[in-house]
Residue frames relative to the residue before (quaternion, step in Angstrom):
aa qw qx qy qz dx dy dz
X 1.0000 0.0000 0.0000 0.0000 0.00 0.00 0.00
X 0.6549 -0.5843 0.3957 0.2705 3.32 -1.34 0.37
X 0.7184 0.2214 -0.0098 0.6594 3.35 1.10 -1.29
X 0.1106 -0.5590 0.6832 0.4567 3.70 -1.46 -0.41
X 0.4899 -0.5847 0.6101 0.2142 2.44 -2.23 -0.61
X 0.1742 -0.8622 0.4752 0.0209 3.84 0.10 0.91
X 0.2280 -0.7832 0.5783 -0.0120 3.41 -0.59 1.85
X 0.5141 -0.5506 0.5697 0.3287 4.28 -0.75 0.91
X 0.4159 -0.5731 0.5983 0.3751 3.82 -0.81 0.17
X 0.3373 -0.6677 0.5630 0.3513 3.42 -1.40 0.39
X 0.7418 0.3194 -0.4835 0.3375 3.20 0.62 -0.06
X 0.2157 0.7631 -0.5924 0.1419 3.60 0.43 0.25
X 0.6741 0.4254 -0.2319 0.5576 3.70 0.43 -1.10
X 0.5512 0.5747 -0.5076 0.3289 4.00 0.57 -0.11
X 0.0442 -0.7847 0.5810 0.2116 4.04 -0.79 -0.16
X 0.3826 -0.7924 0.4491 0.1551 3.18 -0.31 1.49
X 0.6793 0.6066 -0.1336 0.3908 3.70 0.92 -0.83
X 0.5100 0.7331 -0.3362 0.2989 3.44 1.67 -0.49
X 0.5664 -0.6085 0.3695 0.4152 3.52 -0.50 0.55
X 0.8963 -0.2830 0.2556 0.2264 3.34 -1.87 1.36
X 0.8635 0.3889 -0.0424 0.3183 2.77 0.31 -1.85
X 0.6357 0.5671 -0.1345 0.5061 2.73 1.29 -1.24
X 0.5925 0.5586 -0.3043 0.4942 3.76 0.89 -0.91
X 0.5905 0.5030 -0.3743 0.5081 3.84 0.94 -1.50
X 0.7908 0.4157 -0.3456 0.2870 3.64 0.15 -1.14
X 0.6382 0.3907 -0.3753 0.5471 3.41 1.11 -0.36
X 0.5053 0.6912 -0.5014 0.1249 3.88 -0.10 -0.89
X 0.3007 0.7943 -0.3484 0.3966 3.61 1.61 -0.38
X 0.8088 0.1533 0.1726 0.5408 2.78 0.74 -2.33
X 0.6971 0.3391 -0.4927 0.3954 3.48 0.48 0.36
X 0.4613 0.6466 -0.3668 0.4843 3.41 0.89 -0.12
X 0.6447 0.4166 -0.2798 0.5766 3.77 0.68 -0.31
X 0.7649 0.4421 -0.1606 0.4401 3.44 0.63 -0.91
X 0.6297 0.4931 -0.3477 0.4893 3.35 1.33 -0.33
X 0.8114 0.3695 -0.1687 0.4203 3.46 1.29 -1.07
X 0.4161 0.5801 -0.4275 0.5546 3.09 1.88 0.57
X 0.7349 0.3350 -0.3254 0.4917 3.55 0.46 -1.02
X 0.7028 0.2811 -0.4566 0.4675 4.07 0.73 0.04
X 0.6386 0.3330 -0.5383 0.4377 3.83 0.05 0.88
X 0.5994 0.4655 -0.4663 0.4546 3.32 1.05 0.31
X 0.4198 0.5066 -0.4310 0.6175 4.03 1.57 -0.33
X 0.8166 0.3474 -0.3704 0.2743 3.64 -0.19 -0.83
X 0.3871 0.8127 -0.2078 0.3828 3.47 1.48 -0.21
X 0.8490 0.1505 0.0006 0.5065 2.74 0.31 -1.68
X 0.3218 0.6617 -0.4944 0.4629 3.84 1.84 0.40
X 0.7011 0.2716 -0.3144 0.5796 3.56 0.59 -1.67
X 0.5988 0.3973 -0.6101 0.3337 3.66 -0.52 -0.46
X 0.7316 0.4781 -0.2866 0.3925 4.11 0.36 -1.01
X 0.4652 0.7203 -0.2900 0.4250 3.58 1.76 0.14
X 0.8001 0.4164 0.0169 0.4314 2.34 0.99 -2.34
X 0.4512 0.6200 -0.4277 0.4786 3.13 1.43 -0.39
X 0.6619 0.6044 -0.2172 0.3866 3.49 0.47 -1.80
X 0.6481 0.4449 -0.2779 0.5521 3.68 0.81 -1.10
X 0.5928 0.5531 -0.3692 0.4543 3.83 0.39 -0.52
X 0.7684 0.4073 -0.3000 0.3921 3.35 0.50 -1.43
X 0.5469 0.7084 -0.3073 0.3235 3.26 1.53 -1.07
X 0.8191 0.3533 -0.0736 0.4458 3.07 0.62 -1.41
X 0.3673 0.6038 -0.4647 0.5335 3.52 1.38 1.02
X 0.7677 0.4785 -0.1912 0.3810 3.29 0.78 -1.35
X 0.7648 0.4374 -0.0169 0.4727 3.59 2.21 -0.60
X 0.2396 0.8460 -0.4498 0.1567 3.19 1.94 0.56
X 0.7073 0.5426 -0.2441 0.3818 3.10 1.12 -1.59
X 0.6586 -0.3602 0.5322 0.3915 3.56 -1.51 0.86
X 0.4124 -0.6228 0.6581 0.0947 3.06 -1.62 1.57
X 0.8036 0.1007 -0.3142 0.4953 3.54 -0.85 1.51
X 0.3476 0.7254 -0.5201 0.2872 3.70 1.31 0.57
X 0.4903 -0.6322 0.3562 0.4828 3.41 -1.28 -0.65
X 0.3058 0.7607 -0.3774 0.4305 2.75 2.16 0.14
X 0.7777 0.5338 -0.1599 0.2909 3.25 0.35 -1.27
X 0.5661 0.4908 -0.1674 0.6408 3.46 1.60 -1.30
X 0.6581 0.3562 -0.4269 0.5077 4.14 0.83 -0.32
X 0.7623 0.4190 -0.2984 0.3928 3.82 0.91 -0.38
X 0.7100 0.0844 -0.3909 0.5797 3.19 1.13 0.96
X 0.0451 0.9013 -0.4143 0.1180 3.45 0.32 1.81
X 0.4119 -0.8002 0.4344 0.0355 3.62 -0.78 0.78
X 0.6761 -0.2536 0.1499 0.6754 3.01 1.37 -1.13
X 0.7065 -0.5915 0.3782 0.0889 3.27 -1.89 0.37
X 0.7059 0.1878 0.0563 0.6806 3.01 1.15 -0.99
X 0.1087 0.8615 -0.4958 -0.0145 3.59 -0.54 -0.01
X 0.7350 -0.3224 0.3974 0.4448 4.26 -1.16 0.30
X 0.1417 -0.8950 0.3793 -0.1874 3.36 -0.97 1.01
X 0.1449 0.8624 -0.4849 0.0104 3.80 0.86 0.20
X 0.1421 -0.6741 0.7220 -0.0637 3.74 -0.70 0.69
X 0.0706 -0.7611 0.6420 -0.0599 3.68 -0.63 1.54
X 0.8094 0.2906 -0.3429 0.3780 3.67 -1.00 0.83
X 0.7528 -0.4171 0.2881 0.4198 3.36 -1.28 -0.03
X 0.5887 -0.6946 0.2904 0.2945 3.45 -1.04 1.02
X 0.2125 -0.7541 0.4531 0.4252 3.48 -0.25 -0.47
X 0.7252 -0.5237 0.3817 0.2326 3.48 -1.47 0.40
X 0.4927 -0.6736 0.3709 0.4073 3.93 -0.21 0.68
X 0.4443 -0.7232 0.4603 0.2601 3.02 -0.91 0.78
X 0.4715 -0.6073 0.5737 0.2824 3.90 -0.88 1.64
X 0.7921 -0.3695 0.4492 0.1851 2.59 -1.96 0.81
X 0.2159 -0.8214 0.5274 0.0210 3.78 -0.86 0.92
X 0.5231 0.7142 -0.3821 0.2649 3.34 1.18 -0.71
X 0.6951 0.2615 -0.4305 0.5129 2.74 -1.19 1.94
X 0.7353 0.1374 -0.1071 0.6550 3.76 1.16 -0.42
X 0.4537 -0.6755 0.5356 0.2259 3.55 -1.72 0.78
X 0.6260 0.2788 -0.2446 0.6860 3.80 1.00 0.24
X 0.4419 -0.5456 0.6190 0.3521 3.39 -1.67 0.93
X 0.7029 -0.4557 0.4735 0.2723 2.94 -2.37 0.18
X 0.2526 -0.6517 0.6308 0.3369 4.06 -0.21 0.87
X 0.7508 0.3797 -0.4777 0.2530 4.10 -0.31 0.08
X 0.6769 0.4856 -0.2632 0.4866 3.41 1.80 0.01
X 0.5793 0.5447 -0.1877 0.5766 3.19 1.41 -1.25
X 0.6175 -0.6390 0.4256 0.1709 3.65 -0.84 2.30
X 0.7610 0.6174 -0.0780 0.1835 2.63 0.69 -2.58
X 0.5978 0.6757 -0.2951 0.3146 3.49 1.29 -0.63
X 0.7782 0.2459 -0.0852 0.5716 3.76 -0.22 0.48
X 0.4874 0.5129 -0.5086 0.4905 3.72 1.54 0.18
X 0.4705 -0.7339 0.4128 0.2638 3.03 -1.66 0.23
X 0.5928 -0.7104 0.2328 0.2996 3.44 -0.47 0.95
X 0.5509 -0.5572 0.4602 0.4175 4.04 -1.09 1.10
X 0.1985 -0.6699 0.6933 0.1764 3.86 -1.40 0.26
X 0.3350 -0.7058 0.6242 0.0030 3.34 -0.49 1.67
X 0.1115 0.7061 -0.6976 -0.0492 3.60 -1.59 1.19
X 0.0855 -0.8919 0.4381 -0.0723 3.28 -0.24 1.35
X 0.2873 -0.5815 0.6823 0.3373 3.45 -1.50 -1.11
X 0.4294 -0.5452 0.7063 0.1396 3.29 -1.52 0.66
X 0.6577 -0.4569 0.3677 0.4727 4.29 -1.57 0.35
X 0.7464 0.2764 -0.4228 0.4332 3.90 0.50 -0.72
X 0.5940 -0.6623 0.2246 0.3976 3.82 0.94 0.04
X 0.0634 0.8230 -0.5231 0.2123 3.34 1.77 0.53
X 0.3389 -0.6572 0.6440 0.1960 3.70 -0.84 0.73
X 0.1473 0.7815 -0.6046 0.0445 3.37 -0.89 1.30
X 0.2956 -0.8203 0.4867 0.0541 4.00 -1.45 0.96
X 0.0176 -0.8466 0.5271 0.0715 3.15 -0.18 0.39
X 0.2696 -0.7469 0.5993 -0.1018 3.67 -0.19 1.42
X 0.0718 -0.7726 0.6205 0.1139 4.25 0.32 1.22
X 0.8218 0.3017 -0.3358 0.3476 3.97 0.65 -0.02
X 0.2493 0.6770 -0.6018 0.3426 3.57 1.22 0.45
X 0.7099 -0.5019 0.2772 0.4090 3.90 0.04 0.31
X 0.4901 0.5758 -0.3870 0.5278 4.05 1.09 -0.68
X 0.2719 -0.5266 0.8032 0.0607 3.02 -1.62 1.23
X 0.0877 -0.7211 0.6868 -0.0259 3.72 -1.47 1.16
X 0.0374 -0.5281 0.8400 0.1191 3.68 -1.78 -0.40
X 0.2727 -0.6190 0.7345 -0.0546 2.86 -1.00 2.23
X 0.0291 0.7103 -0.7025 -0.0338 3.71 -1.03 0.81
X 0.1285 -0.6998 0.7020 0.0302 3.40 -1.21 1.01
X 0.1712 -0.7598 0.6235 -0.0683 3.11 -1.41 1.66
X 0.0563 -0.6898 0.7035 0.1618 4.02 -1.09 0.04
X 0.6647 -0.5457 0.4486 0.2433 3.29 -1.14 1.56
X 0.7598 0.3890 -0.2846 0.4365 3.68 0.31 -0.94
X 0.5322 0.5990 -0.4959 0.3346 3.88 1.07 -0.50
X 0.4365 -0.5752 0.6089 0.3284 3.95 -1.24 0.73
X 0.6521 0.5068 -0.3542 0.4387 4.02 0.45 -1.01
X 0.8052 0.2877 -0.3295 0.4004 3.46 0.58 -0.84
X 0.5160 0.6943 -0.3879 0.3181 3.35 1.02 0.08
X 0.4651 0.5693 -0.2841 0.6156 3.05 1.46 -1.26
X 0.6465 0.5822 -0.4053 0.2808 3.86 -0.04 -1.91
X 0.7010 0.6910 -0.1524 0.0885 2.68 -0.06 -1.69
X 0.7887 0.3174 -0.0952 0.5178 2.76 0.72 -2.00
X 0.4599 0.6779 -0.3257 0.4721 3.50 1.27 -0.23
X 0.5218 0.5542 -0.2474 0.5995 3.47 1.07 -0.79
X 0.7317 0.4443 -0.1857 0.4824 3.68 0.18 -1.11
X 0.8019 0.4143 -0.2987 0.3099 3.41 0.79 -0.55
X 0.5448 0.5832 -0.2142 0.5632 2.92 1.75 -0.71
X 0.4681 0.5274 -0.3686 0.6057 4.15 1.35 -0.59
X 0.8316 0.3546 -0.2276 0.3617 4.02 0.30 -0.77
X 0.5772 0.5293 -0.2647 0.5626 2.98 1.74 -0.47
X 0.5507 -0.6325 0.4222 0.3441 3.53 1.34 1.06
X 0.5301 0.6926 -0.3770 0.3116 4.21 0.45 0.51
X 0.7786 0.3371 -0.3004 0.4359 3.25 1.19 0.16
X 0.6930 -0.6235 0.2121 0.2932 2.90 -0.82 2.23
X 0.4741 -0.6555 0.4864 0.3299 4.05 -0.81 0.65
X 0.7664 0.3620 -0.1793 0.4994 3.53 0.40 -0.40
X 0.5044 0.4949 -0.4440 0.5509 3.61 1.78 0.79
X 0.1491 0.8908 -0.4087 -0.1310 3.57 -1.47 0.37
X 0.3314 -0.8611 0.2979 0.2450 3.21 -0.09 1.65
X 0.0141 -0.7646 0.6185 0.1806 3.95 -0.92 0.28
X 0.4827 -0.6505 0.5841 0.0514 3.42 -1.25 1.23
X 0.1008 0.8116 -0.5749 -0.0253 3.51 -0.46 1.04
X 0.2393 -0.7791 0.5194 0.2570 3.62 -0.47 1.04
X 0.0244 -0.7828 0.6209 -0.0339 4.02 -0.79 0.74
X 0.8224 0.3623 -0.2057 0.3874 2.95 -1.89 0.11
X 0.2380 0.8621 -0.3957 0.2089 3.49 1.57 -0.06
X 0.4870 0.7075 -0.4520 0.2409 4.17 -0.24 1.33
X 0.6412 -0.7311 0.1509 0.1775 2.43 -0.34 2.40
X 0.7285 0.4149 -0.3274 0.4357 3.70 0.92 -1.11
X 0.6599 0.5009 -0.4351 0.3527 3.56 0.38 0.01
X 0.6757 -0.6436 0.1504 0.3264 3.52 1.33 0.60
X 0.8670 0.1899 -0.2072 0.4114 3.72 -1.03 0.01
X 0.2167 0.7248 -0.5252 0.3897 2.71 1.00 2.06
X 0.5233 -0.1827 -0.7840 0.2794 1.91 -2.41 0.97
X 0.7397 -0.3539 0.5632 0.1022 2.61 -2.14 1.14
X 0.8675 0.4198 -0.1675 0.2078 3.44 0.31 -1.58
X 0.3662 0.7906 -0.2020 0.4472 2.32 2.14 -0.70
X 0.7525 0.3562 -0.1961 0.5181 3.56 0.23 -0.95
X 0.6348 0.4722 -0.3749 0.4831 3.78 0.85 -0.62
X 0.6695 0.4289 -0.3095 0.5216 3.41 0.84 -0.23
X 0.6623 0.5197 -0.2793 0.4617 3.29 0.59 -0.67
X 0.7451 0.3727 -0.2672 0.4843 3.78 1.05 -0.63
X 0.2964 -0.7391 0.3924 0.4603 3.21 2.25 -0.31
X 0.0676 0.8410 -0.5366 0.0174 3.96 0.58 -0.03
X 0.4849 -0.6588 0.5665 0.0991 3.63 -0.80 1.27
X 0.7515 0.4346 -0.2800 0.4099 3.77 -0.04 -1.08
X 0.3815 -0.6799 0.4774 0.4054 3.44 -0.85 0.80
X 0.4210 -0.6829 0.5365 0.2618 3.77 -1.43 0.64
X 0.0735 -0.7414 0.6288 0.2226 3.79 -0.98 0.22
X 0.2385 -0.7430 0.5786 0.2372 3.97 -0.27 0.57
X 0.4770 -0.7120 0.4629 0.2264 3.36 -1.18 1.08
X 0.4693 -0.5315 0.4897 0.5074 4.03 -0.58 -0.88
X 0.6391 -0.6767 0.2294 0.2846 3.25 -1.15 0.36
X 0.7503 0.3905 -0.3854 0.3688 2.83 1.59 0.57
X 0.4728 -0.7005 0.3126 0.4335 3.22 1.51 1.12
X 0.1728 0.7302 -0.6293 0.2022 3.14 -0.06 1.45
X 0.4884 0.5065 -0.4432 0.5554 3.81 1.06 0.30
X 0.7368 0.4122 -0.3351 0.4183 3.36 0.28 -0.70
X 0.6993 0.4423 -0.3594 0.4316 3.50 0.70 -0.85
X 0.4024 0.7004 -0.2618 0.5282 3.78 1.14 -0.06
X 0.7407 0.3986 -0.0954 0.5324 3.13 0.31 -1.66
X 0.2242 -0.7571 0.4731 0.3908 4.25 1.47 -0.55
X 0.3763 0.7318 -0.5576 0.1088 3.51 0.42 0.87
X 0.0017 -0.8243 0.5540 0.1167 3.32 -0.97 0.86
X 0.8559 0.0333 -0.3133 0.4100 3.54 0.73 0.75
X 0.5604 -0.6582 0.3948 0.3111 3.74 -0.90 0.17
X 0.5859 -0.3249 -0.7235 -0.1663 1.25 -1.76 1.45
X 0.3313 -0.7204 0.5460 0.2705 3.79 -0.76 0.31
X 0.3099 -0.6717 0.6659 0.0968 2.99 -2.15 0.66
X 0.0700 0.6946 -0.7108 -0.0856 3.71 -1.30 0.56
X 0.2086 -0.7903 0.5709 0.0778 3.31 -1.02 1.28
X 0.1804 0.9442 -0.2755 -0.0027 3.49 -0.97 0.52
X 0.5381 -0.7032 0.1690 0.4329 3.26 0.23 1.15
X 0.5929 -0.4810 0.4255 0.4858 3.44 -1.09 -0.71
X 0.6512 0.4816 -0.3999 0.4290 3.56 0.84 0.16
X 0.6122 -0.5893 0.3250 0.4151 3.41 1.41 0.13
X 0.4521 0.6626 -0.3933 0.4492 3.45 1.34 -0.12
X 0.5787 -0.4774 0.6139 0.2456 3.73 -1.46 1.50
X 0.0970 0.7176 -0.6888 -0.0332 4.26 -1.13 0.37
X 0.8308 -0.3087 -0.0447 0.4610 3.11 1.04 -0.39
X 0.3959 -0.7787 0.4266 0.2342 3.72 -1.08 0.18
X 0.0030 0.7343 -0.6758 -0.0642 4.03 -0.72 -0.22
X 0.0942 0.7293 -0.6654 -0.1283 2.39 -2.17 0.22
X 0.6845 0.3959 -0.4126 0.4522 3.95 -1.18 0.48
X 0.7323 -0.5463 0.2116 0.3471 3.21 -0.88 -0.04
X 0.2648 -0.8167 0.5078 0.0714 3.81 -0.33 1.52
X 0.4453 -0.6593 0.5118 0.3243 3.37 -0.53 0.92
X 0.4677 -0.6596 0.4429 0.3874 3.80 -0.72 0.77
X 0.6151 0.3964 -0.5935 0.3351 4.26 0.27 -0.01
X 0.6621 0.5130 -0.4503 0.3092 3.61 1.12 -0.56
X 0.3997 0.7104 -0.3738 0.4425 3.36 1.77 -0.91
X 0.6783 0.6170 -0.1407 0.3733 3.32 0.29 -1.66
X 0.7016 0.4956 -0.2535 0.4448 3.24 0.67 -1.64
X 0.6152 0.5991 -0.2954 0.4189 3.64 0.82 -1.86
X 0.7879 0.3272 -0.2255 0.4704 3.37 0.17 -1.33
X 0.5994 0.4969 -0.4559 0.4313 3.39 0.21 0.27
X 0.4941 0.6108 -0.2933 0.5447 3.25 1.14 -0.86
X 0.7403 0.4977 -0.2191 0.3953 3.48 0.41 -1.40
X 0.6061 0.6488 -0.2392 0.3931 3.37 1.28 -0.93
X 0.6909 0.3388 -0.0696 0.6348 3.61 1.17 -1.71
X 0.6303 -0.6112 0.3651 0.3096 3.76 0.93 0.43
X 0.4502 0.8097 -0.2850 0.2458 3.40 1.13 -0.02
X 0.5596 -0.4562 0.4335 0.5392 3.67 -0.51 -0.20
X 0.2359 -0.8084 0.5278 0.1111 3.57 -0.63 1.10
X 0.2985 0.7485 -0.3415 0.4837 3.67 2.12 -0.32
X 0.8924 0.2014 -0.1125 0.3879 2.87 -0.45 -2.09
X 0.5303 0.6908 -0.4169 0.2604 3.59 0.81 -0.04
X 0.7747 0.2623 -0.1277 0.5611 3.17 0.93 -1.65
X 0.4150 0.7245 -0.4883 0.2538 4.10 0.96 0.28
């Protein structure tokens, strides 16, 4: 809880010390009144408990180490950012297909940036694309309509027990500015309850520009050796979504899967 709630002892008004006599004649009545007024203290302790445990467990629905969880005890929005390795190349134009073209698209077969970040409660999170884990880094901005829609789609299909065990997705919030709406950021991760862990960019999207994104929302697939396989952008219907990452999972072409 926010506040407590301080109860007077009942026995405070009691005088232990009063003469014999005087105690015998009352004990009738103080004896009732003492053990009325302590089961009425103990009462309203467990009610102020139980309250407390309610509020508590509002504030803690979300999987401990979710991005849910890090947006429901947020701090800040945007946050410091390091992006190790060579940049990658904007991503070409897709239009007409949900994954760029591997014979145009630079980015394919480069090795992915290693991101050392924070998350909204500032949990210190890394992301290491060749430690052996194939991922699909997706980078959203609270105000985009596509990624709004995206998103939660993503999340359903993660609960619906579909993303491969040996796949992992990281959520990068970017581009993060407050007047253009559905803000806080965290808000909405929390609201959509979102599984993947988030990494928040800086405020001047300097992960994303790195990462060559130029619109929203964007994919970077990548193997376990840290190697770009493939990229997307706008909104992928989740069987092609689905398809890709699977693909990604059994090593496969993660392109021709979800095209």
């Amino acid at each position: 809880m926010t506040g407590s709630t301080h109860k007077r002892d009942a026995h405070g008004g009691s005088d232990p010390y009063s003469k014999l006599t005087k105690a015998q004649d009352r004990r009738k009545m103080t004896y009732p009144l003492v053990i009325g007024g302590t089961v009425l203290v103990v009462a309203v302790c467990a009610f102020v408990a139980f309250m407390a445990t309610r509020s508590d467990d509002k504030s803690t629905t979300a999987e401990s180490g979710t991005g849910a969880a890090a947006a429901a005890k947020a701090r800040q929005q945007v946050a410091a950012i390091t992006v190790s390795g060579e940049p990658l190349p904007d991503m070409p134009d897709t239009s007409g297909s949900y994954f760029s073209d591997p014979a145009t698209d630079k980015a394919i077969g480069m090795q992915a940036l290693k991101i050392d970040g924070e998350s909204f409660d500032g949990s210190k999170i890394s992301v290491d694309p060749s430690d052996g884990t194939p991922r699909v880094f997706v980078f959203v901005a609270h105000w985009c309509p596509h990624c709004q829609r995206e998103l939660p789609e993503i999340e359903a299909w993660i609960k619906a027990g579909k993303l491969p065990k040996n796949v992992e997705i990281i959520v990068v919030s970017t581009a993060v500015n407050e007047p253009r709406g559905n803000y806080p950021v965290s808000n909405w991760i929390a609201k959509e309850d979102i599984t993947p862990k988030v990494v928040l960019d800086d405020k001047d999207s300097g992960a994303a520009a790195k990462f060559g994104l130029t619109s929203f929302p964007y994919f970077v697939m990548t193997n376990g050796s840290g190697k770009v396989v493939a990229r997307g952008s706008g909104e992928i219907p989740i069987d092609n979504f689905g398809a890709a990452v699977d693909a990604l999972s059994k090593g496969e072409d993660p392109i021709a899967a979800g095209s």
